[in-house]
C-alpha positions in Angstrom: 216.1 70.9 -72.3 217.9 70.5 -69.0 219.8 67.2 -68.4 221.0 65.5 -65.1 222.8 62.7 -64.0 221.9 59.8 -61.7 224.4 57.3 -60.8 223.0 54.4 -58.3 225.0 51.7 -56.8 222.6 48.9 -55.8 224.8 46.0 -53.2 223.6 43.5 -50.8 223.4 45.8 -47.7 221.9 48.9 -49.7 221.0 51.3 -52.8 222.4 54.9 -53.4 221.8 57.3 -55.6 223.6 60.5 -56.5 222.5 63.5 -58.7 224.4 65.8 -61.0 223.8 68.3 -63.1 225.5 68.8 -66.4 227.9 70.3 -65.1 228.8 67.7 -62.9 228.3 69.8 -59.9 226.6 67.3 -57.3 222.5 67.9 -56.8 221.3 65.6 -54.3 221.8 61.9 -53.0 219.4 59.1 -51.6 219.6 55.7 -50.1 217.6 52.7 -49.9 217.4 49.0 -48.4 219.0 46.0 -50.4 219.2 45.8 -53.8 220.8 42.8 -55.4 219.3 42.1 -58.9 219.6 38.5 -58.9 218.4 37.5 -55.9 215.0 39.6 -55.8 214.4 41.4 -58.9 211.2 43.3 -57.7 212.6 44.3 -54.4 216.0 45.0 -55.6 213.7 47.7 -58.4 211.7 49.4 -54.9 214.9 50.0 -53.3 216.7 51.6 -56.6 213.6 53.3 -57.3 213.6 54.5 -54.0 217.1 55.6 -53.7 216.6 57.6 -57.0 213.5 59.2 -56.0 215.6 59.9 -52.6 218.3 61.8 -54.6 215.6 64.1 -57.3 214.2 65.3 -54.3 217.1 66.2 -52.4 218.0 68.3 -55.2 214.2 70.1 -55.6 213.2 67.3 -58.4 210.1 65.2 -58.9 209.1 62.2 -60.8 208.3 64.7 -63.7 211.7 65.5 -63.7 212.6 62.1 -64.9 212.7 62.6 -68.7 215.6 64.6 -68.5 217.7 62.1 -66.1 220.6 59.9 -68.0 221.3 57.0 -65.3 223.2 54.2 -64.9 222.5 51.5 -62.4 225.8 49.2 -61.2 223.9 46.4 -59.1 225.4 43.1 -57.5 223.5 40.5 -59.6 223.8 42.1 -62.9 226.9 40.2 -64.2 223.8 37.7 -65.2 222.9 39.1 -68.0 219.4 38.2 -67.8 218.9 39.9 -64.4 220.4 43.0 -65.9 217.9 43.0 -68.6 215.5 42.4 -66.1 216.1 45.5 -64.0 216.8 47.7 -67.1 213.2 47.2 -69.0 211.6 48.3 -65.3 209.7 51.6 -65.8 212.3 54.0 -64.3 211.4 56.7 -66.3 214.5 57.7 -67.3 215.5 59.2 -70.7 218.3 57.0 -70.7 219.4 54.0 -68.5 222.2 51.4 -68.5 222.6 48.7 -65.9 226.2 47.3 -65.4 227.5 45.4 -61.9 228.5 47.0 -59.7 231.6 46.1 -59.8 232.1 47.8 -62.8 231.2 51.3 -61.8 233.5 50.5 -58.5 236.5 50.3 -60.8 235.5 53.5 -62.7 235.4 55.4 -59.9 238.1 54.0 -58.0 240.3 54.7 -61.2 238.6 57.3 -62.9 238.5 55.0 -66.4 242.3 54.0 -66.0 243.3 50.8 -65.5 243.8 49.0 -61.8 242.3 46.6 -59.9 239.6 46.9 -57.0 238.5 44.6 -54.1 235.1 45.2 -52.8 234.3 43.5 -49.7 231.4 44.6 -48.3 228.4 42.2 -47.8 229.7 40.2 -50.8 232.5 40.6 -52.3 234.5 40.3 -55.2 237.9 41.6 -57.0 237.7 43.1 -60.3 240.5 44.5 -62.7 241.2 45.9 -66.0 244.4 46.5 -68.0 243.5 47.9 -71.3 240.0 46.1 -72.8 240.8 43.0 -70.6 238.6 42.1 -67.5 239.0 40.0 -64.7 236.6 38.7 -62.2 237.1 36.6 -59.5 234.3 35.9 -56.7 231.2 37.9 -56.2 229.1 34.8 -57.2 226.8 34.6 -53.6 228.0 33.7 -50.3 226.9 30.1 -50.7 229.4 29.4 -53.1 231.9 32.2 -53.4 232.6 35.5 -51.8 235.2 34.9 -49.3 236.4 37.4 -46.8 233.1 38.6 -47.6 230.5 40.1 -43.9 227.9 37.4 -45.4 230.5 34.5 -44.9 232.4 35.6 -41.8 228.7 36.1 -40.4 227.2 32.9 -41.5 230.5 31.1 -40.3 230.6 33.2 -36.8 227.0 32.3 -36.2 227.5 28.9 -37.2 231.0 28.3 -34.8 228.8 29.9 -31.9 225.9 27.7 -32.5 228.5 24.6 -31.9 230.0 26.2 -29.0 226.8 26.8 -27.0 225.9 23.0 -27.8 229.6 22.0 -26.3 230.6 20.9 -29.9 233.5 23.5 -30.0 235.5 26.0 -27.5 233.2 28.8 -26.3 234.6 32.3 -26.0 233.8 35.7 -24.9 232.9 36.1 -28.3 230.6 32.9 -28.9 228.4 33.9 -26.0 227.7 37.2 -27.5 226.8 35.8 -30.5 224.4 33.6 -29.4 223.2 36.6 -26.9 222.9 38.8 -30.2 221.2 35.8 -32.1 218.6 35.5 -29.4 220.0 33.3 -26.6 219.0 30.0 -27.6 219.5 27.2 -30.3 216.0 27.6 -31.6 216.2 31.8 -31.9 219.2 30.7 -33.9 217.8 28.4 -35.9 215.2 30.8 -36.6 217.4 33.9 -37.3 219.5 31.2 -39.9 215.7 30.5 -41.8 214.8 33.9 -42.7 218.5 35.7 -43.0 219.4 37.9 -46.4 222.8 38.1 -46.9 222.7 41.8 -45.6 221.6 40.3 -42.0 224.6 37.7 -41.8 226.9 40.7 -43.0 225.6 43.1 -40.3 226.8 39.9 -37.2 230.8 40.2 -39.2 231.9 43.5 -37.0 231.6 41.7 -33.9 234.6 39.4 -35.1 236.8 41.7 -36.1 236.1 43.8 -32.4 236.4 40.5 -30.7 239.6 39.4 -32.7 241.4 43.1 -31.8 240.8 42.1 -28.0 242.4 39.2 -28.6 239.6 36.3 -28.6 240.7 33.1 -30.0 237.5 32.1 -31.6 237.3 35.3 -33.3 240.7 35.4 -34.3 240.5 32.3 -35.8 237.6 32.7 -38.0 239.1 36.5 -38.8 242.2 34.6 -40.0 240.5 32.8 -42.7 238.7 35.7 -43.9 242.1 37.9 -44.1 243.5 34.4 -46.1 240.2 34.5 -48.6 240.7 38.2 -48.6 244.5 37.7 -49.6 244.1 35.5 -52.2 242.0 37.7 -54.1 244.5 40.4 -54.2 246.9 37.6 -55.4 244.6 36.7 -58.5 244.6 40.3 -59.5 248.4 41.3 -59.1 248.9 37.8 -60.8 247.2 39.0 -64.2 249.3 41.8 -64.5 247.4 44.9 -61.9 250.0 46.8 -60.1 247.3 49.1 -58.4 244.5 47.6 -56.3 241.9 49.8 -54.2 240.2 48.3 -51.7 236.4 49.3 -51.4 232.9 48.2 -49.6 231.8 48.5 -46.2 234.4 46.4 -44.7 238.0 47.8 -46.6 239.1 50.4 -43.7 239.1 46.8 -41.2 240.8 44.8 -43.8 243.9 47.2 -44.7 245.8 47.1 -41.4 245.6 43.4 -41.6 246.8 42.9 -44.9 250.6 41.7 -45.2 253.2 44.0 -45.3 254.0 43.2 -49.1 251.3 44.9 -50.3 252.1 48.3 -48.8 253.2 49.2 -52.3 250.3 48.2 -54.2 247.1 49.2 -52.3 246.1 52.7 -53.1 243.3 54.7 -52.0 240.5 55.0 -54.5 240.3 58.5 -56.7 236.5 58.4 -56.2 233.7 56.2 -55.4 231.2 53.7 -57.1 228.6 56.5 -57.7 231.6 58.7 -59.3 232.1 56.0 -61.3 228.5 55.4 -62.2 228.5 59.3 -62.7 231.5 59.1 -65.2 229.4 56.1 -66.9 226.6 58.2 -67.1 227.6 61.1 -68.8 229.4 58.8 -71.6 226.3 57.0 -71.8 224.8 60.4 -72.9 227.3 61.4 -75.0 227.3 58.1 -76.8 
């Protein structure tokens, strides 16, 4: 029997999928729209579908060849256990399948198993670390509550500040005109964007603070100040328990590092692989378990 290996990282913005053989050699890889567990269980399972499908046939597979695939699925949302059990009892087909966050196959791939700390900011985002069996987790609970320095946040707070500008509530700037120009001009096309946003759609508004903070606008320099501070602080919970290696991941990592604080030159390192290596490396110990 042949056997392959599909590791999928479902986040906020996006699902990927890669395939190996068993060998390890890389087969094929696909992508997908949003999949976050918790939030929408049924379309967070089309999109990891999707993505999975995407990578099988990349690498000259079907559907058929799903009874010899050994996946594991790290999705935002799956810390809740229930939502995990959810996602995992979904007719993949799969002759094996394990569903951890996503988080967790982050740190396996930016750490190859070994110990260290990662901080994924992408459209959420959250700092995770591990020193022998211990775990630590702090944020990643939804940009309502948590999830500072996260693009969700900086673009729900960046819409927000230009929605008081525009009504004369607050300073306008360069950059508060083009984000109401981007939102659609007017109060109500803001109002409306505000109703039917998914975290992925506030996330995609945060690049135009950090390019309108490196051309020196106050407004977005301001509101990019905060988020370096939320950002900061993470870091600080993880070096505090005892991490003396952190790797910064997610869409928004290469904006962060040349704003970090000079202190931490010593401690960031560059990840040895990515989430889907690490869902990859989960994989084929899932098998061999």
């Amino acid at each position: 029997m042949r056997r392959f290996f599909l590791g999928i990282d479902g986040g906020g913005s996006g699902a990927r999928a890669r395939l190996a053989g068993g060998d390890g050699r890389p087969l094929g890889e696909g992508a997908a729209g949003p999949a976050n567990v918790g939030n929408d269980p049924a379309g967070a399972f089309a999109a990891l579908d999707a993505a999975a499908r995407g990578a099988l046939a990349a690498a000259g597979l079907t559907d058929a060849d799903r009874a010899d695939v050994v996946a594991v699925i790290g999705a935002a949302g799956a810390a809740d256990a229930e939502a995990a059990a959810r996602i995992a009892a979904m007719p993949f087909g799969f002759a094996g399948l394990k569903v951890v966050t996503d988080a967790e196959i982050a740190l396996e791939g930016a750490f190859a198993g070994g110990d260290g700390g990662i901080l994924i900011v992408g459209t959420g985002s959250q700092a995770y670390g591990r020193v022998g069996d211990r775990r630590l987790r702090v944020g990643g609970w939804g940009a309502s509550l948590s999830d500072g320095g996260s693009g969700a946040v900086i673009g729900q707070r960046a819409a927000r500040r230009a929605l008081d500008a525009h009504e004369g509530l607050a300073e306008a700037s360069p950059f508060t005109e083009a984000m109401v120009a981007r939102l659609g001009g007017s109060p109500p096309a803001l109002s409306a964007f505000g109703k039917a946003a998914r975290p992925a759609d506030w996330a995609a508004l945060a690049p135009l603070v950090f390019d309108h903070a490196a051309i020196g606008d106050p407004v977005a320099g301001a509101l990019l100040a905060v988020a370096v501070a939320e950002v900061t602080a993470l870091i600080g919970r993880l070096v505090g328990e005892g991490i003396g290696a952190v790797a910064l991941m997610g869409g928004l990592a290469g904006r962060y590092r040349p704003l970090l604080a000079p202190r931490f030159a010593g401690l960031l390192v560059d990840p040895l692989g990515d989430a889907l290596d690490g869902a990859l490396r989960l994989a084929r110990r899932e098998a061999g378990s």
